[in-house]
C-alpha positions, 0 to 999 in steps of 0.5 A: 913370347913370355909363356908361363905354364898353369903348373906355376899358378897351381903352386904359388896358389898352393903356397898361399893357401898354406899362409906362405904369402912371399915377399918378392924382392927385385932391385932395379937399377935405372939408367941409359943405354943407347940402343936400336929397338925398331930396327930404323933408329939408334937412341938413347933410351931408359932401361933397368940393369942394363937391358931394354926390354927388362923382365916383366914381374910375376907375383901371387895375390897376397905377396908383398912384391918390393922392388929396390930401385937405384936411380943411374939417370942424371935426373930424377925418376919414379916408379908406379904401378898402374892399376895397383890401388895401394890401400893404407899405403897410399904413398907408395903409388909412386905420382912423381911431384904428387905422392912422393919426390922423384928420387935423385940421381944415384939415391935409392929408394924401395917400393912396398907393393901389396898384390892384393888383387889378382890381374894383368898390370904393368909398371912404369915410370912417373917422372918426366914421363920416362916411362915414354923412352922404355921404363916400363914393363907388364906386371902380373899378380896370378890369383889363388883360385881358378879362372872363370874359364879353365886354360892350360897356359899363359901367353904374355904380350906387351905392346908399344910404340917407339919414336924416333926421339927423346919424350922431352925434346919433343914435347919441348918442340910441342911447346915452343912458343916460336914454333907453328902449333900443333907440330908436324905428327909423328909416326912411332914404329911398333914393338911386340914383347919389347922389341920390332913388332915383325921380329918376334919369336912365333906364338906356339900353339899345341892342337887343342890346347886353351891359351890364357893371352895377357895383352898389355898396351904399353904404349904411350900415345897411339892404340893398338889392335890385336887379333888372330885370324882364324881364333875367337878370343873369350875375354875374361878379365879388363885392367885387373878385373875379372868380366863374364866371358865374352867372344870377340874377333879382336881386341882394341887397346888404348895406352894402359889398357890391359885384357885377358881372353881365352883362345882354343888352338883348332884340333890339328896341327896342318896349318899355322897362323898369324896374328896381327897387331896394328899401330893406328892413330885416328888424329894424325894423317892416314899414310900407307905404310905409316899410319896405320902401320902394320905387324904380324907374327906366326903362329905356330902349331908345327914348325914348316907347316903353310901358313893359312890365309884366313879370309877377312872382311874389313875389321870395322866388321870384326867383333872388337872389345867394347868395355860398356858390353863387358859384364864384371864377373863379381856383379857389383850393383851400379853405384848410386851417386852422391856428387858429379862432376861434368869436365870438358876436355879442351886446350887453349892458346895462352898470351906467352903463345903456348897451347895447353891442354884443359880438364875442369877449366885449367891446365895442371900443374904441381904444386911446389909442395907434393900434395899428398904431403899437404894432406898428411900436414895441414890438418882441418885445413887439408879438408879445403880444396883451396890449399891444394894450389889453384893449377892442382885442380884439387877435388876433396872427397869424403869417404865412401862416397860415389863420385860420378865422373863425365868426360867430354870430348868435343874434338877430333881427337881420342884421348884415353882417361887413367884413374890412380887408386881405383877402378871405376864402373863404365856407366854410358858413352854417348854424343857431345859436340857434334858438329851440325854438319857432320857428316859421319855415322850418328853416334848413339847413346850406349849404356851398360847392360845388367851390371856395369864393367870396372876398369881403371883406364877408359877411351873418351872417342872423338866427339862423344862423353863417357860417364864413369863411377867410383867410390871414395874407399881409398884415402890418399892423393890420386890422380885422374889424367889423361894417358896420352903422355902428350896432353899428360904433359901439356896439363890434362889432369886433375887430382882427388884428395880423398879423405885426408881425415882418415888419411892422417889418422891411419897412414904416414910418410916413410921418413925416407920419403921425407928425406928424399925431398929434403935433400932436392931442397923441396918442402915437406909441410905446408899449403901447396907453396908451402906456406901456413894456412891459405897464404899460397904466395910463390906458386907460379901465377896462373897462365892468360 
């Protein structure tokens, strides 16, 4: 397990105080390696400097964290930093074909990431989905100032699921107009910290201590639960945001959701535990051994000790982790809307026997000119959403104000919604599309309490709306997507253009950004074809 002793945090919050924020400097180069990662299965897979898994990155608030990055792919790739906001900067999010181009085989490029805000993040790859096949790893930015509860150390946990294949082949099965759809499912084998999720090193535990676990769900189509029999966890903070303490048995994670909780080690040391973390899907079959598939690691207070059964009931008994019972520690008043939209998420069949996934009526796709550059270029014209291209879904806001977002989900399947830019206030869930003759649970509407949680990655569950808000403070391009990279790839998306006035008068491009694209051959300027005005004459017609 990653462990970081709280003296580290003391003396990075020190240095800060003193006005000696650091630039932290990494320099990634990204290439293949074939290795076995679960134990059953050697692939080609993406790592960094030749390791898989590559080191997470540790930063202090205030720094600037750069990280050079040399592409050794034979395609292009890009970094983001999910959760990281990047006000005045918006470029540096790293949104592959939408806020910059990939950079190409054996170019490089540096990312300038401002850590101006404290939490558990992680870094990934936004092109072509590579993040999938291993680019990615747990960012986090330590803050200046104590936690809401006092701890003595951190533990760090990453969690993924792994398959057995490369992301493109498969989805290139997926959407095989010659192939039944949907496709037989697959079941991914889990990893703990980067390698098999029953082969990781014992969690170390000292009597009496408090123990601050960072848990990080990397992974990119199932979920993830996470407990310690025999321990409560207090959870302090969701997606980088600081929550009131709140007690629970476990913690339920979708792909991109990230929590702190507090754990007390017991006062003696005659027993060690386990902890379990379990790989499930909802939307596929339920096949023992397979879905769900389960892991334990030890805990351990002294090495030899017998390990404790704990009694359990059935987890659907345990206490799990619920945003919309989550308080924000900071008490941020529920944002008063100023313009709602209401999308449901879908998918369709089209005439070249394709099915793609829908959000707001049509399947994404980019543009052939990154639309943040058609923001940064098209003058008053980038106020209109129309120049964005008819498959971007582009949503021009203005600035400051509150949007409302409602997703629905009418299906049997979960889907799990990332907001680039932002964390967002989680209003309400409740029913939609349920079937009249279900025979399931009723499903009840369920409304935060005092003040809303924040968070920038949020569940829609099967058969049921969520309603978030946010406001427009953060000009640039960003995207709303689904981080399920399948319905990710298959066009679940849309964008939000977000004061492109503001955004041309207090930011620009890198020229290295510029040049990136320019030598891929892609446009700079212009309309989403890259064209004058509203002439959008090349962009691939809208799929029937």
């Amino acid at each position: 397990m990653y462990r970081a002793l709280l003296g580290f945090t003391l003396v990075a919050a020190a240095t800060l105080l003193l006005g000696q924020a650091a630039r932290v400097v990494h320099d990634w180069d990204i290439g293949y390696l074939t290795l076995n990662r679960d134990g059953y299965t050697t692939r080609r897979a993406i790592g960094v400097n030749g390791q898989l898994p590559f080191p997470p990155v540790y930063v202090t608030k205030g720094d600037i964290l750069a990280i050079n990055v040399h592409n050794s792919l034979d395609v292009p790739t890009s970094i983001h930093a999910h959760g990281i906001f990047h006000k005045g900067a918006s470029y540096m999010d790293g949104a592959g074909l939408i806020t910059q181009c990939g950079i190409p085989p054996g170019e490089n490029f540096t990312y300038e990431i401002n850590a101006d805000r404290a939490g558990t993040f992680w870094i990934h790859g936004h092109y072509n989905h590579q993040n999938v096949d291993g680019l990615r790893t747990p960012l986090v930015i330590y803050d200046t100032v104590p936690a809401v509860l006092d701890y003595d150390e951190e533990i760090l946990i990453s969690l993924e699921e792994w398959y057995d294949n490369e992301f493109i082949p498969r989805m290139k099965e997926i959407l095989n107009p010659l192939a039944p759809f949907p496709p037989p499912p697959s079941f991914p084998y889990g990893l703990i910290n980067g390698i098999n999720g029953n082969e990781t090193t014992p969690i170390t535990f000292v009597p009496g201590k408090k123990y601050r676990l960072r848990v990080v769900s990397m992974s990119a189509t199932e979920w993830f639960k996470f407990s310690l029999p025999g321990h409560r966890l207090q959870i302090i903070e969701a997606d980088g945001i600081d929550s009131v303490p709140h007690t629970v048995d476990g913690l339920d994670l979708g792909p991109g959701q990230r929590y702190s909780a507090i754990v007390t080690a017991h006062d003696t040391d005659m027993y060690n535990y386990e902890y379990n973390a379990t790989l499930y899907a909802n939307f596929v079959p339920y096949i023992p051994g397979m879905n769900p598939r389960y892991y334990k690691g030890l805990i351990e207070y002294k090495a030899g000790a017998p390990v404790k059964t704990v009694a359990q009931t059935d987890s659907s008994q345990f206490v799990w982790s619920d945003d919309v019972v989550l308080k924000a520690l900071d008490r941020q008043p529920v944002l008063s809307v100023d313009k709602t939209f209401d999308w449901t998420i879908s998918s369709k069949k089209y005439s070249n026997n394709i099915t793609l996934s829908i959000l707001d009526e049509i399947s994404f796709q980019p543009p052939l000119v990154p639309p943040l550059f058609s923001a940064f270029t098209m003058g008053d014209l980038a106020l209109n959403s129309t120049i964005y291209g008819p498959q971007t879904r582009a949503h021009v806001l203005r600035l400051d104000e509150v949007v409302e977002i409602i997703v629905r989900n009418p299906s049997t399947l979960d889907h799990i919604m990332h907001l680039h830019g932002h964390a967002f206030q989680v209003i309400e869930y409740g029913p939609t599309g349920v079937p009249a003759d279900s025979k399931a649970p009723p499903i009840t509407v369920r409304t935060f309490l005092d003040w809303p949680m924040r968070r920038d990655t949020v569940v829609v569950p099967p058969f049921q709306y969520v309603k978030i808000r946010f406001r427009a403070d953060n000009p640039g391009v960003w995207m709303f997507h689904c981080h399920m990279d399948v319905h990710f790839a298959m066009g679940m998306a849309v964008l939000f253009v977000e004061a492109p006035d503001v955004l041309q008068r207090e930011q620009s491009i890198p020229q290295a950004l510029i040049d990136m694209c320019q030598r891929q051959g892609i446009a700079t300027s212009g309309n989403g074809a890259g064209n004058s005005g509203f002439n959008l004459t090349g962009l691939p017609p809208i799929p029937s």
